[in-house]
C-alpha positions as CSV (number, residue, x, y, z in Angstrom):
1,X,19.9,-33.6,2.9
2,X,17.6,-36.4,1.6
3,X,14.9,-35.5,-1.0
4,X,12.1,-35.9,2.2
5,X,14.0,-33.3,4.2
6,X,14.1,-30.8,1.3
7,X,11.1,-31.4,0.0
8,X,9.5,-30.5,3.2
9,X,11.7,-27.7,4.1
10,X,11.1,-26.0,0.3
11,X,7.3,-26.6,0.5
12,X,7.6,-24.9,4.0
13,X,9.6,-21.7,2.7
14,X,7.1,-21.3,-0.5
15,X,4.1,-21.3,2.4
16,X,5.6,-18.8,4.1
17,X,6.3,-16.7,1.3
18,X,2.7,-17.3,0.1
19,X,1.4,-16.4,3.4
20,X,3.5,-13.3,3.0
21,X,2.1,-12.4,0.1
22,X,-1.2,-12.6,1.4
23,X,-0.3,-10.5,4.4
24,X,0.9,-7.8,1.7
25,X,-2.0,-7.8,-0.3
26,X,-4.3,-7.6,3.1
27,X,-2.0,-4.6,3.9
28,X,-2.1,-3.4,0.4
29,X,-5.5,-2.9,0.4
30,X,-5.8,-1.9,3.7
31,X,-3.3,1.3,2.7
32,X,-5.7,2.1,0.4
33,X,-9.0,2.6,2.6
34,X,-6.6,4.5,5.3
35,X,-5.6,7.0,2.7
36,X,-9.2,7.5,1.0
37,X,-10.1,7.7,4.5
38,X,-7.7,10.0,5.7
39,X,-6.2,8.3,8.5
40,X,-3.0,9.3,8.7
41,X,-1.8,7.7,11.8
42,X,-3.2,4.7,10.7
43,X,-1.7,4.7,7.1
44,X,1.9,4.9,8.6
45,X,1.3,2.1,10.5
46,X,0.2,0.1,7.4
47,X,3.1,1.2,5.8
48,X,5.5,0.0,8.7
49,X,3.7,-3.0,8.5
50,X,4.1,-3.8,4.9
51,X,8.0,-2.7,5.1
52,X,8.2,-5.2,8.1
53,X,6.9,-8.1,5.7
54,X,8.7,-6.9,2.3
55,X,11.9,-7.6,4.4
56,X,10.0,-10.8,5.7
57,X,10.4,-12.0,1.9
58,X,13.6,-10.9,1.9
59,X,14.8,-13.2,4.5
60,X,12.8,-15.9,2.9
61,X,14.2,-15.6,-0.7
62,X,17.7,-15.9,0.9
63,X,16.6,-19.2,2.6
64,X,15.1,-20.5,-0.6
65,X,18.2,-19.4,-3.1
66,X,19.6,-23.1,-3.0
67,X,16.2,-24.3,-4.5
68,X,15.5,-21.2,-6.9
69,X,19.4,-21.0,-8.1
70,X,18.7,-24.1,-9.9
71,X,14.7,-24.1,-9.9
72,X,14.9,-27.2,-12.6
73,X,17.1,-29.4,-10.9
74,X,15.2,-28.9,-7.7
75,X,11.7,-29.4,-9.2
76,X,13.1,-32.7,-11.6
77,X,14.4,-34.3,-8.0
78,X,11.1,-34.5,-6.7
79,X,8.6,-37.2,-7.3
80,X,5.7,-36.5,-9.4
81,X,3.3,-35.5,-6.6
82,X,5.6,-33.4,-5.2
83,X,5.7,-31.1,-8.0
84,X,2.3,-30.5,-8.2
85,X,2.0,-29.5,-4.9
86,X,5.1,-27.0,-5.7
87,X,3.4,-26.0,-8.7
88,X,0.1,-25.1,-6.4
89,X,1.8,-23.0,-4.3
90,X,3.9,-21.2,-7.1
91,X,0.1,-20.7,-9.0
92,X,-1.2,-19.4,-5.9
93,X,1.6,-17.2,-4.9
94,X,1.8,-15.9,-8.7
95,X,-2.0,-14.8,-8.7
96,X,-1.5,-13.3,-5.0
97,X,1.3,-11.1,-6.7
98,X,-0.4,-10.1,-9.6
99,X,-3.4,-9.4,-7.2
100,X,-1.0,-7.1,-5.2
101,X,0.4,-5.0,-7.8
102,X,-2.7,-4.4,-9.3
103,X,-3.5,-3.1,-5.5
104,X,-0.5,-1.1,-5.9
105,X,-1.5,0.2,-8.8
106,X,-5.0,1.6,-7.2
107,X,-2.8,3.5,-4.6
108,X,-1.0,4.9,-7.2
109,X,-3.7,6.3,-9.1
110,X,-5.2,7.6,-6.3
111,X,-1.8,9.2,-5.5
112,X,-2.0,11.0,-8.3
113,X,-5.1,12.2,-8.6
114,X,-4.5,13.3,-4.9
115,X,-1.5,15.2,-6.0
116,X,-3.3,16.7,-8.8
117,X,-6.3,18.0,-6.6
118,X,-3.9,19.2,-3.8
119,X,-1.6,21.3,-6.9
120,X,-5.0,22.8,-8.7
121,X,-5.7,23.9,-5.0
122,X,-2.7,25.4,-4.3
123,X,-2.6,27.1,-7.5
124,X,-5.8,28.8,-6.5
125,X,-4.9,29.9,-3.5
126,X,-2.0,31.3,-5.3
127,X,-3.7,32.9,-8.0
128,X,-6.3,34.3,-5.2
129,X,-3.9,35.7,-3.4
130,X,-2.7,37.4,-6.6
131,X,-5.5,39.0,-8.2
132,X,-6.5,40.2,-4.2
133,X,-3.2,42.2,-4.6
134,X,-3.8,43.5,-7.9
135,X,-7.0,45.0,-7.0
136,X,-6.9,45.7,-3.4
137,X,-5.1,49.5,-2.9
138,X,-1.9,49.2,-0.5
139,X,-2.4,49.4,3.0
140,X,-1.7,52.7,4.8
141,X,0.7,50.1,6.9
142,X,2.1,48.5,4.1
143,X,2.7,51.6,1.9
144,X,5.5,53.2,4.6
145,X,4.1,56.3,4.8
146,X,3.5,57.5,7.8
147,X,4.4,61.0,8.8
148,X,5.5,62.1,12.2
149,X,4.2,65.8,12.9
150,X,4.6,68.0,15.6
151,X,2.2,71.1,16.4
């Protein structure tokens, strides 16, 4: 391959794994109004959608492992211009990640306090249901007594 050819087929890869990324962040966030709106229908699809482009990047990290295997050798074979332009997209792609996991991380939280509403609900119920037993007196049908007399 000549330095042209790679050069344009690396700078090609990295867009598409930036453009990715963006698509993942988009989703990201997305996945995080559908479940603080409730949509569930609509949250699964999200979630399809992001699984859809998560092995998207895997595909594209396979097609770029003979430029990342030896990252320095790739990036000292291009001209000076050319690096830049690699070192904009890695940049861009870098704050694009750490703007998606701090999305992640929102879900998460609200994950969890989801969970810990949905628990101190059910515990209520449970307890409710408990202390209705306690001081409720047995049912005639529920204590087994009935008696069968004949006159």
């Amino acid at each position: 391959m000549t330095p042209r050819r790679d050069f344009c087929e690396l700078t090609t890869l990295l867009a598409a794994v930036q453009d990715a990324y963006r698509t993942l962040l988009e989703l990201s966030r997305g996945q995080k109004k559908a479940f603080e709106a409730g949509g569930a229908r609509f949250l699964m699809r999200i979630i399809a959608k992001k699984q859809a482009m998560i092995d998207r990047l895997g595909g594209l990290d396979e097609l770029l492992s003979p430029y990342t295997r030896q990252w320095q050798a790739t990036i000292s074979a291009l001209p000076e211009p050319a690096r830049r332009q690699v070192a904009g997209l890695v940049a861009e792609m870098s704050t694009l990640v750490h703007d998606l996991v701090e999305s992640e991380h929102d879900i998460e939280r609200i994950l969890a306090v989801a969970r810990a509403e949905t628990a101190a609900r059910l515990r209520g119920v449970s307890g409710g249901r408990t202390a209705a037993a306690a001081y409720g007196g047995p049912a005639p049908a529920a204590s087994g007594r009935f008696l069968d007399r004949e006159e």
